[in-house]
MIGU-593530 format. One record per residue (C-alpha): residue in one letter; x, y, z. Coordinates in steps of 0.5 Angstrom, whole numbers. Example, Ala and Ser with C-alpha at 12.3 -4.5 7.8 and 13.67 -1.06 7.14 Angstrom:
2
NODE   code       x       y       z
NODE      A      25      -9      16
NODE      S      27      -2      14
***
This chain:
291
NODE   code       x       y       z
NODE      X       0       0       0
NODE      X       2       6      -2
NODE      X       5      11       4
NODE      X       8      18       3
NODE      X      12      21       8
NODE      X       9      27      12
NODE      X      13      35      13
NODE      X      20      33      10
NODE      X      24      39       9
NODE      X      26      39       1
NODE      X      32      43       3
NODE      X      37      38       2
NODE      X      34      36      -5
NODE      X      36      43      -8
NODE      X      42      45     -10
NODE      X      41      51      -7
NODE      X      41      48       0
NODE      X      34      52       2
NODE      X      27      51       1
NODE      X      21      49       7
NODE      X      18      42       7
NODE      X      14      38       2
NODE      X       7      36       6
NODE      X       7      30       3
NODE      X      15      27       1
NODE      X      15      19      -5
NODE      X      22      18      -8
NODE      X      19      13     -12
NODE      X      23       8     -17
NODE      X      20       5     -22
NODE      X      14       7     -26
NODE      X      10       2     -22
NODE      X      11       7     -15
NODE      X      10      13     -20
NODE      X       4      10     -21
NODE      X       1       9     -15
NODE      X       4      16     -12
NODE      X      -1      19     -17
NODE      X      -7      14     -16
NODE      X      -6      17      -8
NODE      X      -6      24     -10
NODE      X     -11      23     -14
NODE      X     -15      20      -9
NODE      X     -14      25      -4
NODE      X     -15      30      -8
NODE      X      -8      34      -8
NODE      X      -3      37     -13
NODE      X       3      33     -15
NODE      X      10      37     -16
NODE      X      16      34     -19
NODE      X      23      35     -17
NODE      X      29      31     -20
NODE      X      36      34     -17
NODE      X      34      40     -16
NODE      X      39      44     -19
NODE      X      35      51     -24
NODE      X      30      51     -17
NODE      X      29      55     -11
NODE      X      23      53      -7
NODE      X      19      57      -2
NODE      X      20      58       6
NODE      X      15      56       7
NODE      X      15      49       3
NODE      X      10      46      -2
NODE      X       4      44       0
NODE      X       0      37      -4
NODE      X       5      31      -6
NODE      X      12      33      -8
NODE      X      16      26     -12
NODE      X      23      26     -12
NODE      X      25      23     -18
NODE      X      32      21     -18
NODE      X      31      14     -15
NODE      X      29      13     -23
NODE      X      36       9     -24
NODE      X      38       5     -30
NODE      X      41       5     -37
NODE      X      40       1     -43
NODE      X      46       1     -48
NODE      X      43      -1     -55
NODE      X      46      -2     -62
NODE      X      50       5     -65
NODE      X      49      10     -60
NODE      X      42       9     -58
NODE      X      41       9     -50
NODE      X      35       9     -45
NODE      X      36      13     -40
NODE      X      32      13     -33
NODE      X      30      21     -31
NODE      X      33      20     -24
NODE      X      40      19     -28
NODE      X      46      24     -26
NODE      X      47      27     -34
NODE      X      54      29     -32
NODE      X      55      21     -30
NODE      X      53      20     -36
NODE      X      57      23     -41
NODE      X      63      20     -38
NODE      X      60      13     -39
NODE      X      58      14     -46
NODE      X      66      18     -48
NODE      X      68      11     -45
NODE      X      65       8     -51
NODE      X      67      11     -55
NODE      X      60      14     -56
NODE      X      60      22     -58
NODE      X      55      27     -58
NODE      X      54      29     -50
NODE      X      62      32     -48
NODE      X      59      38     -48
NODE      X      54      36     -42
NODE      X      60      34     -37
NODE      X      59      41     -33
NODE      X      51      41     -32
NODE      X      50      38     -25
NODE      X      43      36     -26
NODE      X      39      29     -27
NODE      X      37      28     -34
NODE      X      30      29     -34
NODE      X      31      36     -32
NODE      X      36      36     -38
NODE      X      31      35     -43
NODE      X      25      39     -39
NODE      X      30      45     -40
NODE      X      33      43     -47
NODE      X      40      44     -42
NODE      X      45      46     -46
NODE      X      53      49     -47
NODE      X      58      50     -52
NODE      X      53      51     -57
NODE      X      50      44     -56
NODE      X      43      43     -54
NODE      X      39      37     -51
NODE      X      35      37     -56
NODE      X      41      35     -61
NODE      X      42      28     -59
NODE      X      34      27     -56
NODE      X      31      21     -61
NODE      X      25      20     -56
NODE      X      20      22     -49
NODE      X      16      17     -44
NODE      X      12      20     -40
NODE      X       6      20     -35
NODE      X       2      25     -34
NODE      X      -2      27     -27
NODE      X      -8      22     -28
NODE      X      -3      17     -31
NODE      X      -4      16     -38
NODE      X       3      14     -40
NODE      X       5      16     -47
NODE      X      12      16     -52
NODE      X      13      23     -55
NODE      X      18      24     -61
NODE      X      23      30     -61
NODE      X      17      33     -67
NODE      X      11      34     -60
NODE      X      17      37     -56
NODE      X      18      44     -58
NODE      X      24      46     -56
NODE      X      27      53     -56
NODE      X      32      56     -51
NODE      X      32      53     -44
NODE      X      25      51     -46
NODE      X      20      45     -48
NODE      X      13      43     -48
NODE      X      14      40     -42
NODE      X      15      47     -37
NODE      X       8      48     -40
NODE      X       4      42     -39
NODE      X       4      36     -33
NODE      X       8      30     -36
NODE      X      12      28     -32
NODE      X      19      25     -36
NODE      X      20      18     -34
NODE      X      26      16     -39
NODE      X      30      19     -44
NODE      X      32      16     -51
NODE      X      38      19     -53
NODE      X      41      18     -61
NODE      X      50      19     -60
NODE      X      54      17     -65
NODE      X      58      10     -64
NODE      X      64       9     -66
NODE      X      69      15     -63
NODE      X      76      15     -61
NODE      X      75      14     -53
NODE      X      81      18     -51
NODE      X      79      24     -55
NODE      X      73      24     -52
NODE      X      75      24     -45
NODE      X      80      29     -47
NODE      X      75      34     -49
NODE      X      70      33     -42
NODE      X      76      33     -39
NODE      X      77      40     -43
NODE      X      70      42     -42
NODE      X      71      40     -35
NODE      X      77      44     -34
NODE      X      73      50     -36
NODE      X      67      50     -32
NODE      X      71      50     -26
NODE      X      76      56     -28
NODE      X      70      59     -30
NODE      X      64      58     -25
NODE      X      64      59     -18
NODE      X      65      53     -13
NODE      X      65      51      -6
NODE      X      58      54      -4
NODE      X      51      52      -6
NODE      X      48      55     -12
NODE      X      43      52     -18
NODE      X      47      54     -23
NODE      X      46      60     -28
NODE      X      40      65     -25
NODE      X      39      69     -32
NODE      X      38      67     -38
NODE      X      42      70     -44
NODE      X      38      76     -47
NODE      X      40      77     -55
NODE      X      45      82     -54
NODE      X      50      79     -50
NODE      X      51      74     -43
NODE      X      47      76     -37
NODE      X      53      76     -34
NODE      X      56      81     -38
NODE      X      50      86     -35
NODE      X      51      84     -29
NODE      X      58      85     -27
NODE      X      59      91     -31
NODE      X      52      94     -26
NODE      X      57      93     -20
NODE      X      53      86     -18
NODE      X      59      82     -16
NODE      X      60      81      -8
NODE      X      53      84      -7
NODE      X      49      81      -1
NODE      X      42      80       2
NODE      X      42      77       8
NODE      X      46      70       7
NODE      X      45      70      -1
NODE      X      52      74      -5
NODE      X      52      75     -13
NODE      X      58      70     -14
NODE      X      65      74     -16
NODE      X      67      69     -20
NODE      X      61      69     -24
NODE      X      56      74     -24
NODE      X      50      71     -26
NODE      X      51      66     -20
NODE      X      47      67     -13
NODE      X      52      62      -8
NODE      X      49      61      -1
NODE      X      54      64       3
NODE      X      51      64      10
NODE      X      45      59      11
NODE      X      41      64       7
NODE      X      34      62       7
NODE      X      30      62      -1
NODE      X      28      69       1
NODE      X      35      72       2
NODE      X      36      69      -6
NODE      X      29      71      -9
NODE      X      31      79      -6
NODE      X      37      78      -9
NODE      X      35      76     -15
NODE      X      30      81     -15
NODE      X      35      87     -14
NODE      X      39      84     -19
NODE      X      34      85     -24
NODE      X      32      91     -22
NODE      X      40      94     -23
NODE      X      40      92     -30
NODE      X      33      93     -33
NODE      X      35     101     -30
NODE      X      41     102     -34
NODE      X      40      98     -39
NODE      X      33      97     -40
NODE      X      34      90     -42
NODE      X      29      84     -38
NODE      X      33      78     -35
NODE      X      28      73     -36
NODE      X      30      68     -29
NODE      X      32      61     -31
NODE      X      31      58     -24
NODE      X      24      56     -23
NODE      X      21      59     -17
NODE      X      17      53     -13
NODE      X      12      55      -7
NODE      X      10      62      -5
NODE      X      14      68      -6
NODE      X      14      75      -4
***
């Protein structure tokens, strides 16, 4: 029978570190515990919220109220013939890319630096170096919230910058067929990750907790550019800092707690609509209730 956790606090399951409680918590880990999550929510007539790693996320204070499932105990990896791959959307995405360079397998290199699972890779159409998910996407399975399983093409997915069709609707990604290219020098894959690797360390910010990029880049030039050049770096609001490093990062230097980073990001935003008049769309998503 089918039994959430009741008041579980979501903090540890974010990248941020921050974040209340879920009213009701599941980890389920496979398609048939999915299934009965639903069935239960359903029944007791609360909203269902997906959380994968937790990574481009910062969720409330005051926590999420329904039942939150936390994916990431969807485990497993199916290697096929020539490149092909299903992947469950628990699967760490930088794990992934170093298996499939091992193989000799192109296409994911460029991934090695985005610390999320990858059903949220796909969610977001995560990308960097000028690759996008969506390049090496073949196929979706979802369920949606009444638990309708369906596979979607990459043609249903309408992809665009840090964008699909999923933000929009109430599929939840269970697996992920992925297209590589089979054959490769292993040894000069590994090389480029380690290249890509290398990079995102001297270039992003590491040691305290942040989800990554805040902003996403508008047409002109990086989100970064803007808000370094407004003075941002080293800026504080309670234990939340615009990184040094890198501006368009938010570290949670000092216990911050979510609203300390949603005033952050918010004054971040402010400085550049002001001299700039350019509007920074957020590419963290907001969960629960906000200022």
């Amino acid at each position: 029978m089918f039994t959430p956790r009741a008041q579980v606090s979501l903090a540890p399951f974010t990248a941020y570190h921050v974040g209340g409680k879920a009213q009701w918590f599941s980890q389920p880990r496979d398609l048939v515990e999915v299934h009965q999550a639903l069935a239960w929510a359903k029944e007791q007539a609360v909203p269902v919220t997906v959380l994968g790693a937790g990574t481009n996320l910062l969720i409330s204070d005051q926590g999420i109220s329904g039942l939150v499932l936390h994916l990431r105990q969807l485990q497993g990896i199916c290697w096929g013939q020539g490149g092909q791959i299903r992947v469950a959307a628990g699967e760490s995405l930088a794990s992934l890319v170093w298996q499939s360079a091992r193989r000799g397998w192109h296409g994911l290199e460029w991934a090695v630096g985005i610390p999320g699972s990858v059903g949220g890779a796909v969610v977001m159409n995560a990308g960097a170096h000028g690759w996008e998910t969506q390049q090496v996407l073949h196929a979706v399975e979802v369920v949606d919230r009444l638990g309708n399983h369906r596979r979607l093409s990459l043609a249903d997915l309408e992809f665009g910058y840090r964008h699909s069709t999923f933000q929009d609707r109430d599929w939840i990604v269970l697996a992920v067929e992925l297209q590589l290219e089979a054959g490769q020098d292993a040894q000069l894959l590994l090389h480029q990750v380690e290249t890509y690797n290398r990079h995102r360390h001297q270039t992003q910010p590491q040691g305290f907790p942040n989800c990554g990029s805040v902003f996403r880049n508008p047409a002109e030039r990086a989100a970064g550019w803007f808000l370094e050049h407004a003075g941002l770096k080293g800026y504080r609001i309670g234990g939340a800092e615009v990184a040094c490093l890198h501006a368009n990062f938010i570290l949670n230097r000092e216990r911050a707690k979510a609203e300390d980073i949603w005033f952050l990001m918010r004054h971040m935003h402010g400085e550049v609509q002001a001299r700039w008049n350019i509007h920074l769309e957020q590419e963290v998503k907001l969960l629960g209730k906000f200022p």
